[in-house]
C-alpha positions as CSV (number, residue, x, y, z in Angstrom):
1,X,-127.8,-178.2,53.0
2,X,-125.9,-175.0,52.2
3,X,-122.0,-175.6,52.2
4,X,-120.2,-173.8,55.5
5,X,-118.0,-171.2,53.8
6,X,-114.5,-170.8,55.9
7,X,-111.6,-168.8,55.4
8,X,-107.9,-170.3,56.5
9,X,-105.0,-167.6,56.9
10,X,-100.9,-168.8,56.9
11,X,-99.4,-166.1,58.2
12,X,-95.7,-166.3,57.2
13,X,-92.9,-164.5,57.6
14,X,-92.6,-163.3,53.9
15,X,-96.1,-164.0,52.3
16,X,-99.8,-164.2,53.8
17,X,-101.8,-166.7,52.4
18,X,-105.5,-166.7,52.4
19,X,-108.3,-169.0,51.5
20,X,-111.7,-169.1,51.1
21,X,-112.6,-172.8,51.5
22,X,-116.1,-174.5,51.4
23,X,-117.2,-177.3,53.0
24,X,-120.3,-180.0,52.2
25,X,-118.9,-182.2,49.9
26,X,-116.7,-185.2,50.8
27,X,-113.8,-183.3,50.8
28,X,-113.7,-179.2,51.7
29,X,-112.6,-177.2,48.8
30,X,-110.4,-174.3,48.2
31,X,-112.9,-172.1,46.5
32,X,-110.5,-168.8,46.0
33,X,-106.9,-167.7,47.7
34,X,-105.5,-164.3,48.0
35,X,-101.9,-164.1,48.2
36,X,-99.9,-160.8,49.6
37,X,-96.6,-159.5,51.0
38,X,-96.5,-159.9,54.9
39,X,-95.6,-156.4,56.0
40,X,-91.8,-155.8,55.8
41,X,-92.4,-154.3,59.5
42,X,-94.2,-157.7,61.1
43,X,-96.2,-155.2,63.7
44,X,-98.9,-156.2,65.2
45,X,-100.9,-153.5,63.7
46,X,-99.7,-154.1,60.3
47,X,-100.2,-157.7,60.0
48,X,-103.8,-157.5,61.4
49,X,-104.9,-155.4,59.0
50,X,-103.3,-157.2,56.3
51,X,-105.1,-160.4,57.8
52,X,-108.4,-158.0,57.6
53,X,-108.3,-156.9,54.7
54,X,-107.5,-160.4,53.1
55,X,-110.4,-161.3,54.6
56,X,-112.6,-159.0,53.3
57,X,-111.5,-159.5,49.9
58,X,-112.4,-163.5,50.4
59,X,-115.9,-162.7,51.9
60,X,-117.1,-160.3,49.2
61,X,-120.4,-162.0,48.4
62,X,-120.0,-164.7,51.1
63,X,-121.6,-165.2,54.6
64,X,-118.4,-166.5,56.6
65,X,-118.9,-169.8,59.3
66,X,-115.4,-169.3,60.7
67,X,-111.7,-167.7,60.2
68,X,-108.8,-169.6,61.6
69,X,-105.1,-168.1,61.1
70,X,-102.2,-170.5,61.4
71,X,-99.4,-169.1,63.2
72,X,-96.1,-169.4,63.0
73,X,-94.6,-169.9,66.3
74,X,-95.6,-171.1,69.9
75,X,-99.1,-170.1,71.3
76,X,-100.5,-171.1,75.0
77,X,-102.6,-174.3,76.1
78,X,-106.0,-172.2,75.6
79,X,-105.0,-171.0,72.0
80,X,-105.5,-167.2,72.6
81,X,-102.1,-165.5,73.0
82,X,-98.7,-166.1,71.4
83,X,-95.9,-167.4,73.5
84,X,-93.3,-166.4,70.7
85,X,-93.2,-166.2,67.0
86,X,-89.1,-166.6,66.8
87,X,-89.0,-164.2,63.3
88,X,-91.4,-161.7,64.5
89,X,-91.1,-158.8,66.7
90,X,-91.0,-159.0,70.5
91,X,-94.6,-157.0,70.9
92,X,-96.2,-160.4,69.4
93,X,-94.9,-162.3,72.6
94,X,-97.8,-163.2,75.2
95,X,-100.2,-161.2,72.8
96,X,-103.8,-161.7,72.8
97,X,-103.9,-162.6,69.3
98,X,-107.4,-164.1,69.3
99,X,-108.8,-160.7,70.9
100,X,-106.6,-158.6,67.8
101,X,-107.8,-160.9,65.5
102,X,-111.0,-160.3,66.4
103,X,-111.2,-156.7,66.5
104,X,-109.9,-156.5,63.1
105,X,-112.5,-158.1,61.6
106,X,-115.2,-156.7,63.4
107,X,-113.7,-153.2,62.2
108,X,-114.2,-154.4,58.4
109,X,-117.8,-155.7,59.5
110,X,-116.9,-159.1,59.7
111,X,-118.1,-161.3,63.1
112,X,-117.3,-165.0,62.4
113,X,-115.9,-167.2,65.1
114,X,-112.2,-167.0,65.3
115,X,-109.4,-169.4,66.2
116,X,-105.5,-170.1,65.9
117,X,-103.3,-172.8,65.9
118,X,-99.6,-173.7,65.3
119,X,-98.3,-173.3,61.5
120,X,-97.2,-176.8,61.7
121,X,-100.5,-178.6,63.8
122,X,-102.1,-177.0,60.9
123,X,-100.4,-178.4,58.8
124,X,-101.1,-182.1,60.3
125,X,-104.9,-180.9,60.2
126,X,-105.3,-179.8,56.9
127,X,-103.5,-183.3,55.5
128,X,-106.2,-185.4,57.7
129,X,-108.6,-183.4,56.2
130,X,-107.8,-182.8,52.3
131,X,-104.7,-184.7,51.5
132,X,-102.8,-187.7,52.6
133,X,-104.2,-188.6,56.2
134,X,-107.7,-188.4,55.2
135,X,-109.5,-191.8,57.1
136,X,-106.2,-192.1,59.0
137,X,-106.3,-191.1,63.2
138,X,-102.2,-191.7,63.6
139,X,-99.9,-189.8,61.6
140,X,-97.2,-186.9,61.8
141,X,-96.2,-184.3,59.2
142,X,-92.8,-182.8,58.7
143,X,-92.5,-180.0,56.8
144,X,-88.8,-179.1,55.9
145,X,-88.1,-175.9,54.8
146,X,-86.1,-173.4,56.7
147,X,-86.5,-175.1,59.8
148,X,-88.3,-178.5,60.3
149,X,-92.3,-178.0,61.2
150,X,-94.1,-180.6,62.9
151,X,-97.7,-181.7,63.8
152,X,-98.8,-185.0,65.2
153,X,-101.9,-186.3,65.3
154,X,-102.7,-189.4,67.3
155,X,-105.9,-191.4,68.2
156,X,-107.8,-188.7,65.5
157,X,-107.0,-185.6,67.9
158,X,-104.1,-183.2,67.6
159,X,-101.5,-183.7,70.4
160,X,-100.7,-180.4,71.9
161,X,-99.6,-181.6,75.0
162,X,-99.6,-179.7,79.3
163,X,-98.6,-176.7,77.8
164,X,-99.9,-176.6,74.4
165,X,-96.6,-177.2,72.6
166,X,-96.1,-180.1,71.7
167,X,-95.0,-182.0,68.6
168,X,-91.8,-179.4,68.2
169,X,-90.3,-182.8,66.2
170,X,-87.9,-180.2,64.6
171,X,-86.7,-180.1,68.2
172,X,-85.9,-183.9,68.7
173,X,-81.9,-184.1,69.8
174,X,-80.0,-185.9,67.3
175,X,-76.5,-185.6,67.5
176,X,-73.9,-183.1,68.5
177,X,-74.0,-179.8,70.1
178,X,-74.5,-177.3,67.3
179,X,-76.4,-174.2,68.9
180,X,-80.0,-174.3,67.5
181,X,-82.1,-171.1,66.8
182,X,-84.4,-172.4,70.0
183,X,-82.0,-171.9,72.6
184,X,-81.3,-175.4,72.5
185,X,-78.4,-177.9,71.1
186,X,-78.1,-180.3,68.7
187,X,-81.3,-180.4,67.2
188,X,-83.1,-182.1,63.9
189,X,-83.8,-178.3,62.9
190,X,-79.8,-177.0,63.5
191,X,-78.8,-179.8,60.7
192,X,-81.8,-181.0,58.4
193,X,-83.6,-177.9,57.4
194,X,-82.8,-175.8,54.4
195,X,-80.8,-173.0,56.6
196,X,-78.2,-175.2,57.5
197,X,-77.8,-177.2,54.6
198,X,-77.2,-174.1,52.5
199,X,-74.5,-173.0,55.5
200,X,-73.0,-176.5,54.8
201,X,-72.8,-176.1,51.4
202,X,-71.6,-172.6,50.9
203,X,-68.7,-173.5,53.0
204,X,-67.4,-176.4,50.5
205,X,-68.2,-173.6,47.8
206,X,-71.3,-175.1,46.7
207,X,-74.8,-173.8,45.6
208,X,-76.8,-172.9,48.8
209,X,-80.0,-173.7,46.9
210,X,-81.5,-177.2,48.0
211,X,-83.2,-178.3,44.9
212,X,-79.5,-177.6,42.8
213,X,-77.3,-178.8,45.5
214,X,-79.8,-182.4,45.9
215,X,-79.5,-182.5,41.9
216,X,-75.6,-182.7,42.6
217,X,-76.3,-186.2,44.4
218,X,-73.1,-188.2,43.4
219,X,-70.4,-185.4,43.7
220,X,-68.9,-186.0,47.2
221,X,-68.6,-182.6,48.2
222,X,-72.3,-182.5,47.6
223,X,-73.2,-185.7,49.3
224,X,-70.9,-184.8,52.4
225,X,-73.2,-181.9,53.1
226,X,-76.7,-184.3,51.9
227,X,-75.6,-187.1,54.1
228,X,-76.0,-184.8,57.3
229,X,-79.6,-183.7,56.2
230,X,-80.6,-187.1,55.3
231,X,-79.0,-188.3,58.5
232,X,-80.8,-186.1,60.9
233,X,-83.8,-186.4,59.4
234,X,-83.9,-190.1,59.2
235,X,-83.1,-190.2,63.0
236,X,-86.2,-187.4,64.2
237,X,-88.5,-190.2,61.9
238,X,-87.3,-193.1,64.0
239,X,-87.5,-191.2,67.1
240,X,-90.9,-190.6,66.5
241,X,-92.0,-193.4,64.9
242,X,-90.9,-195.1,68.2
243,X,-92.7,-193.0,70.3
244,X,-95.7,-192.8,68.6
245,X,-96.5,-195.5,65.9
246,X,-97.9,-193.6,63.3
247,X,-99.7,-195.4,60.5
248,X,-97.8,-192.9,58.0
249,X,-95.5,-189.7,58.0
250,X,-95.8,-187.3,55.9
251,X,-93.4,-185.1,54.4
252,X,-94.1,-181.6,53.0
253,X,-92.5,-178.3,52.7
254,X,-90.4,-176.5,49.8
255,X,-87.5,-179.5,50.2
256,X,-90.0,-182.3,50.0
257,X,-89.5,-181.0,46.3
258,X,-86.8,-183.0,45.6
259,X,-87.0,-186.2,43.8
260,X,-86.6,-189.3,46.2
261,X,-86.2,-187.3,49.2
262,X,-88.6,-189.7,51.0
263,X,-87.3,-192.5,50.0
264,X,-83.6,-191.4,51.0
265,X,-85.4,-190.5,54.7
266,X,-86.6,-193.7,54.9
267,X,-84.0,-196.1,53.5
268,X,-81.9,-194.5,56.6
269,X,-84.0,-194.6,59.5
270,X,-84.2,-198.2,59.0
271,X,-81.0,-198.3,60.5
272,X,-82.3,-196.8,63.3
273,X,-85.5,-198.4,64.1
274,X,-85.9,-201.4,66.5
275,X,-86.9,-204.4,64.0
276,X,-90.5,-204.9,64.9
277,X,-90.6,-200.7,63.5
278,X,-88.1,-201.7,60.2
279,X,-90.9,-201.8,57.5
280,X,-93.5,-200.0,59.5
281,X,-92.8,-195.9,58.4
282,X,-95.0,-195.7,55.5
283,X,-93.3,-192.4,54.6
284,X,-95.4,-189.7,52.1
285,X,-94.7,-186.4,50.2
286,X,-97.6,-184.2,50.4
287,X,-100.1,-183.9,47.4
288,X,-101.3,-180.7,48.7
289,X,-98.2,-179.0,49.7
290,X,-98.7,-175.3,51.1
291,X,-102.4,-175.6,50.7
292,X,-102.4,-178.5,54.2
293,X,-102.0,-175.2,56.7
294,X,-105.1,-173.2,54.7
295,X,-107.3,-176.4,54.9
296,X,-106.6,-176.9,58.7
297,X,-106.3,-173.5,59.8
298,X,-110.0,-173.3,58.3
299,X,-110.9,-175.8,60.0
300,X,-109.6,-175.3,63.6
């Protein structure tokens, strides 16, 4: 049998990510990528033809099965329009992205079923599929970057919940009132993600890059400011680790980076966690990295 050959798009706010990916073997495969610039102007217009064009450039030679983009932001229960991509212009909200998508391809000649889904549910799909979920139907992924990304999959579906957003694990209240970027207060997001690390950090004069600041483990002004990450993180793991006994978590995103970042997560959400739940997080970096939303948004 011939392989299916699918391309998975991660739109993100700087770089658009593109993958032709086939599938037949045990595992799917990422067969080619194309990597661009997401337009500086984040238009609708622009970003579809980037999208397009990406495309194009992927299916030279190649019948296409399916195109899947992962998006970066809150989309509806049906998975057509956006609800709101937070770093992208207003004209994106309660857009028929599905229908733009769509007609972009068609104008380049290209006709393959289309879907979309969450940057972070991709995410969660494309590790069940290709990296460290594979055989496993109760995980989460984290993916801690600028903000904190989440994707839960439970009983081998993804959980997108009444209104199709759930798994906003980011989101989870932890402690305090700190305004969040949401609208919200106190969340995982406001105090574990890269953002507001660095924010910690540059006001105690210290490097706002993550991967320099966590090498600085053992200076106090630097630990001050890691505590609070590690902190926050380790209590959204036990929160959902309570909720939803996952057989692992799995931790990806450009901070995963750092050496013993899992293991620091884990050592402090012990505290946290009811003791039948103490040695039960099996807690995972990502093999795959970057390449988890490609594989699932293929394969939406």
């Amino acid at each position: 049998m011939m392989n299916a050959m699918k391309i998975g798009v991660d739109l993100g706010g700087h770089t658009l990510t593109s993958a032709l990916i086939s599938y037949g073997g045990p595992k799917p495969r990422i067969e080619k990528i194309d990597k661009s610039d997401t337009p500086r102007s984040r238009s609708v217009k622009d970003i579809m033809e980037a999208i397009a064009s990406a495309a194009e450039r992927l299916s030279d030679g190649h019948e296409i099965d399916a195109l899947g983009v992962a998006v970066p932001g809150m989309l509806n229960a049906d998975r057509r329009r956006a609800l709101r991509l937070p770093n992208f212009p207003v004209e994106w909200d309660d857009l028929d992205v599905l229908g733009a998508i769509e007609s972009a391809l068609a104008s380049r000649g290209i006709r393959a079923p289309v879907g979309i889904e969450n940057d972070a549910n991709c995410y969660a799909l494309g590790e069940g599929s290709a990296g460290e979920a594979v055989g496993i139907s109760d995980f989460v992924t984290f993916t801690m970057g600028t903000g904190i990304g989440c994707g839960i999959v439970n009983g081998g579906k993804l959980l997108t919940g009444a209104h199709g957003m759930a798994g906003e694990g980011g989101h989870v209240v932890v402690r305090g009132d700190a305004p969040c970027g949401c609208g919200g207060k106190g969340h995982s997001e406001t105090l574990a993600a890269a953002d507001g690390t660095s924010a910690r950090a540059v006001a105690k004069g210290l490097p706002e890059d993550f991967e320099k600041l966590w090498r600085m483990r053992g200076d106090p002004a630097a630990d001050e400011v890691l505590d609070v990450t590690i902190d926050a993180m380790a209590r959204t793991v036990a929160t959902v680790c309570h909720l939803l006994d996952p057989e692992i978590v799995i931790i990806g995103g450009g901070m995963s980076k750092a050496e013993g970042i899992a293991d620091a997560i884990k050592s402090k959400s012990t505290e946290y966690l009811s003791r039948p739940f103490k040695n039960l997080p099996d807690i995972r970096i990502s093999r795959i990295g970057s390449d988890a939303a490609l594989y699932g948004a293929a394969n939406i």
